[in-house]
C-alpha positions in Angstrom: -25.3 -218.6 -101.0 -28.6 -216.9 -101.3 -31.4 -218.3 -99.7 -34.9 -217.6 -101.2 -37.0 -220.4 -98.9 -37.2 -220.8 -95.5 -38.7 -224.4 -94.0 -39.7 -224.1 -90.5 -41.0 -227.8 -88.8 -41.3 -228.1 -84.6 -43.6 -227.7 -81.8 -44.8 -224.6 -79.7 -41.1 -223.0 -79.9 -42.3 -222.3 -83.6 -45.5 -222.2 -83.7 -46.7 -219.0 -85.1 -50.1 -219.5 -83.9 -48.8 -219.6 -80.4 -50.6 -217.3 -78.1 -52.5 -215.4 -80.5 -54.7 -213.7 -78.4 -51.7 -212.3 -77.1 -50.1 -208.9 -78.0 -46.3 -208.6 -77.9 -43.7 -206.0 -78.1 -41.6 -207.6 -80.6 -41.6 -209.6 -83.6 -40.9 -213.4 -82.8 -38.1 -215.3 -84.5 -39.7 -217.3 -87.0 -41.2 -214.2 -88.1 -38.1 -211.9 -88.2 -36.6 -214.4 -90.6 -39.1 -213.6 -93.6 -37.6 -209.9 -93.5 -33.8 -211.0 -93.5 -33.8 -211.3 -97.3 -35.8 -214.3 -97.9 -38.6 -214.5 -100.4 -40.7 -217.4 -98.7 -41.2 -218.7 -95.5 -43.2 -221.6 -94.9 -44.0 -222.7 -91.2 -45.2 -226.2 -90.7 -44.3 -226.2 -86.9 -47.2 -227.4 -84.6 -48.0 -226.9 -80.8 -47.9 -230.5 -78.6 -46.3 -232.3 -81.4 -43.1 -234.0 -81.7 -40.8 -235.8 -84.7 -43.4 -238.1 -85.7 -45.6 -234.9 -86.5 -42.8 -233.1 -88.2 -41.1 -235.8 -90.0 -44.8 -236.8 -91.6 -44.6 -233.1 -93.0 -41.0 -233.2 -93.9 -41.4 -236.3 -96.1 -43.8 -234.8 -98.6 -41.2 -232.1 -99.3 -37.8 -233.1 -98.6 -36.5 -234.9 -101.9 -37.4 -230.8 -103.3 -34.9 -228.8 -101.3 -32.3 -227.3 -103.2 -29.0 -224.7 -102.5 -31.9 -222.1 -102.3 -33.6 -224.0 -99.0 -32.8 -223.5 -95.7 -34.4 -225.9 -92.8 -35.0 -225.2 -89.7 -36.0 -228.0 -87.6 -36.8 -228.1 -83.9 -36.9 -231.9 -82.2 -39.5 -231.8 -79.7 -40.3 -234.8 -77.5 -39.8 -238.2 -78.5 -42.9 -239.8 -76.6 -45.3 -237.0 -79.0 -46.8 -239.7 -81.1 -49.8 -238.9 -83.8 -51.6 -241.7 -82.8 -54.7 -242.3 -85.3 -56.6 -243.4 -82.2 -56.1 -241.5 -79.3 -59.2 -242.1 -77.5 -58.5 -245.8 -77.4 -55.9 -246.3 -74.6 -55.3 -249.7 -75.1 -54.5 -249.5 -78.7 -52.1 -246.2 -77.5 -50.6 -248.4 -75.3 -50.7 -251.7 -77.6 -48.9 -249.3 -79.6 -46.6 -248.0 -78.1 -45.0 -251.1 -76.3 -44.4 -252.5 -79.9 -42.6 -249.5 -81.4 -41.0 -248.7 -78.1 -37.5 -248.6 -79.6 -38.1 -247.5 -82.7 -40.0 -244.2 -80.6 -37.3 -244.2 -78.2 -34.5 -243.3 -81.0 -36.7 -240.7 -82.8 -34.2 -238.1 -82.2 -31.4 -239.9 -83.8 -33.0 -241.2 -86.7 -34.7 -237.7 -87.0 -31.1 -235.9 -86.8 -29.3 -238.4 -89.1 -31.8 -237.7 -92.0 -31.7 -234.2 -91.8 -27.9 -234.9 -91.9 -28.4 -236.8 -95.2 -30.7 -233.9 -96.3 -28.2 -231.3 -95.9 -25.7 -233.6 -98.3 -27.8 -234.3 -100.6 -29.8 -231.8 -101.4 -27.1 -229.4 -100.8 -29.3 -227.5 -98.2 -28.6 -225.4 -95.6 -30.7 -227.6 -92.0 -30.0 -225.8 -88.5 -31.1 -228.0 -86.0 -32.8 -227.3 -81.9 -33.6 -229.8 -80.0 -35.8 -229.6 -76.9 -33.6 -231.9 -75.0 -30.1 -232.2 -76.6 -29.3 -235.6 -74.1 -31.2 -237.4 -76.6 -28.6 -236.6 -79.2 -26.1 -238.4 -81.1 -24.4 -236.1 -82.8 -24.5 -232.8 -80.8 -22.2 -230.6 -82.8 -19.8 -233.1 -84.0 -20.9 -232.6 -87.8 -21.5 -229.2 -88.1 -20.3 -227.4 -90.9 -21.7 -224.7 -93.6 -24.3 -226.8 -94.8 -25.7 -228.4 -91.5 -25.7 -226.9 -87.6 -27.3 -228.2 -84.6 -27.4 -225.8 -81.9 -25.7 -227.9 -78.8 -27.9 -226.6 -76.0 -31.3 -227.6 -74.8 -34.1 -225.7 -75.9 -36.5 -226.8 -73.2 -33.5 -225.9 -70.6 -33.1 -222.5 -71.9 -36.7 -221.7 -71.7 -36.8 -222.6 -68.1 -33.2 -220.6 -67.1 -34.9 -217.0 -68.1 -36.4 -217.2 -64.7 -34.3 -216.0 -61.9 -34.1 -218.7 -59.4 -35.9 -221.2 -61.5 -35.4 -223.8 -59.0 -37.1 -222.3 -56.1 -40.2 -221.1 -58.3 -42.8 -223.1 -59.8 -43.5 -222.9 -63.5 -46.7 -221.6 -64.1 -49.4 -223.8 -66.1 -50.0 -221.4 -68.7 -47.1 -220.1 -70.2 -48.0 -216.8 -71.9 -44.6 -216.0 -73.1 -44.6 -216.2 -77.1 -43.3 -219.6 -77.9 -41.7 -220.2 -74.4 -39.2 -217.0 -74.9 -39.0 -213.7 -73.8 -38.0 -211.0 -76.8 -34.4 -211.5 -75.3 -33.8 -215.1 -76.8 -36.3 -214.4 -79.7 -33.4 -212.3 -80.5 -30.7 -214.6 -79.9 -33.0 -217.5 -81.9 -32.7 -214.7 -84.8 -28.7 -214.7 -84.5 -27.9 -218.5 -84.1 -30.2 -218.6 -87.5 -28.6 -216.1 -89.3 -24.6 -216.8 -88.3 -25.3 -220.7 -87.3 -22.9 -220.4 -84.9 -23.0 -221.1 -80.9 -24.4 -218.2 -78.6 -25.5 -218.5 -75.4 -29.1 -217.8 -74.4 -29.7 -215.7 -71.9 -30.2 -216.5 -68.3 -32.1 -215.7 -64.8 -33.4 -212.1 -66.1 -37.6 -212.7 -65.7 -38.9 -211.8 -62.3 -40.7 -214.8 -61.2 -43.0 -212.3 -59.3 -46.0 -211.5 -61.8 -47.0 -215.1 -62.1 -49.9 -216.2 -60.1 -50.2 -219.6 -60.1 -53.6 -219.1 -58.2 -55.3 -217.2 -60.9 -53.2 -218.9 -63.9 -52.2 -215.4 -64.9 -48.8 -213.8 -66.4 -48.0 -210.5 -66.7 -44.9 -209.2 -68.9 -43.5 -206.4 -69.9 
């Protein structure tokens, strides 16, 4: 199957205007996959927002996807609602007490259509989760049209420090997209082979950050 469009919906773990002011060493994931043979990337993911966000952008282009598509779709946090008044607490909170369940089971609603997606269209969808205990399927339905990577994104993030339970995470996070070029290489593999790998563990020095000063230093 040749793939000649690449979707890209999520939070800050895709975000390609993460950290901008930044300068890296390496080429993050969601930008390495434009050069692995694919004509078009487009990359609707979104810092601080969650399902509701990206299933609002999904819906205007889902019912297009064909055997050329592949979508790659991170579910970020549940709670991450685009409220159209968020300044008005009581109508947040009016809000969210009457669509409590339906909010509470965005991530299975939000995996299920993508599920139907990959059918239907006849797509390829490779699915991250920030939290996979939110899941209903896990891995259970993976196959060559649809994979959901079984491991928490959000946990993985958090494990590159070494002793990550003694050490404070720092406020600002100045990593690109929560990852070090280490697992912006493995994000490139699981993408490419949709298969399970490992990310990898306890290998950032905890040392340069300052929480003082709010500043990170990385090689």
């Amino acid at each position: 199957m040749t793939i000649k469009r690449v979707w890209v919906f999520g939070d800050s773990y895709a975000d390609p205007n993460d950290n901008l002011g930044i300068e890296y060493n390496f080429i993050p994931w969601h930008q390495r996959i434009e050069k692995a043979n694919i004509s078009r990337v487009k990359n609707l993911a979104k810092c601080s927002t969650g399902p509701h966000y990206s299933l609002k952008e999904l819906y205007k282009c889902y019912n297009k996807f064909t055997k050329d598509d592949h979508v790659i779709f991170i579910i970020s946090g549940r709670d991450r609602i685009e409220f159209y008044t968020p300044a008005d607490i009581s109508v947040t909170d009016y809000a969210y007490k009457t669509f409590e369940e339906e909010i509470d089971t965005f991530t299975q609603k939000c995996e299920s259509f993508l599920y139907i997606i990959s059918r239907l269209q006849q797509c390829k969808v490779t699915v991250f989760l920030l939290s996979v205990a939110h899941s209903y399927m896990k891995d259970r339905l993976n196959d060559d049209l649809f994979y959901l990577h079984n491991y928490s994104l959000m946990s993985a993030s958090n494990e590159e420090f070494i002793n990550r339970k003694e050490n404070k995470y720092p406020r600002h996070d100045l990593r690109k997209n929560h990852f070090s070029k280490e697992n912006h290489d493995i994000m490139v593999d699981i993408i490419q082979t949709r298969t399970f790998q490992p990310f990898k563990k306890n290998f950032v020095d905890p040392t340069p950050f300052e929480q003082d000063q709010e500043k990170f230093i990385y090689d």
